[in-house]
Structure formats: C-alpha cells, structure tokens
N, C-alpha and C positions, 0 to 999 in steps of 0.2 A: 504494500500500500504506500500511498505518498500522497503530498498535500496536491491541491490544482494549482498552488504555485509554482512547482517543478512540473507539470505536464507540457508534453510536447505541441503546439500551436497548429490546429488542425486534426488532430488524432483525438480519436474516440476513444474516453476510458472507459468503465462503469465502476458506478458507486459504491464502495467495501461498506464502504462506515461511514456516518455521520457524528461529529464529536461536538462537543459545545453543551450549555446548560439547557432544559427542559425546553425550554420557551424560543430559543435557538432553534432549535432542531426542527420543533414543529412550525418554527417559521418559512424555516429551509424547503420542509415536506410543502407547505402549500404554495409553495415557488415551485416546485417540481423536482426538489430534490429528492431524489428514493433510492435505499439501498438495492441496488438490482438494475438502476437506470443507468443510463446514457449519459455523458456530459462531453463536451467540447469545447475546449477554448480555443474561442475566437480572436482573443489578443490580449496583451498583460501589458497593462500602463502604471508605472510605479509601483508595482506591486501588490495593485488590484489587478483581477481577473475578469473580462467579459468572454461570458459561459452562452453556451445553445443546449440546453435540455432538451431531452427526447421522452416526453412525459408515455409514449408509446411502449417503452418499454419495461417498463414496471414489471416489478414480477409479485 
C-alpha cells in the first residue's frame, strides 16, 4: 500500500485502506472513496492531489 501522494500520474490504483478519524473517512466514502475502488491521479500541485474516482467499481 502507499499514500496517493507517491502514485504514478495517470495509473489506476484501487483503494486498500482508508485511514483518518470516523468523520474523515465517511467523508471520503460519500466523495467516492471505497475500499475496493478505483482512483487516478490526475495531477499533484504542491502536494495536493486531483483524483478521478471510478464510483463503478465498488465492490
């Protein structure tokens, strides 16, 4: 596993784990983050990340 700050720009991972406090996390899930999903980064500016969810994959 590794953060989406180290992901390759363009390449598809899917989601191990989500880490962070309660309220975090289910923030994440209703943005589309889901262990079992899709995510791609689209581009990294300072050390933020803009991500493409693939909410289709869920498992």
């Amino acid at each position: 596993m590794m953060p989406l700050t180290f992901a390759v720009i363009g390449e598809e991972n899917i989601i191990k784990k989500i880490g962070g406090k309660q309220e975090v996390r289910t923030h994440l899930e209703n943005l589309g983050f889901n262990v079992g999903g899709a995510v791609t980064v689209l581009n990294t500016i300072g050390g933020n990340v803009i991500v493409k969810v693939d909410r289709k994959s869920v498992v």
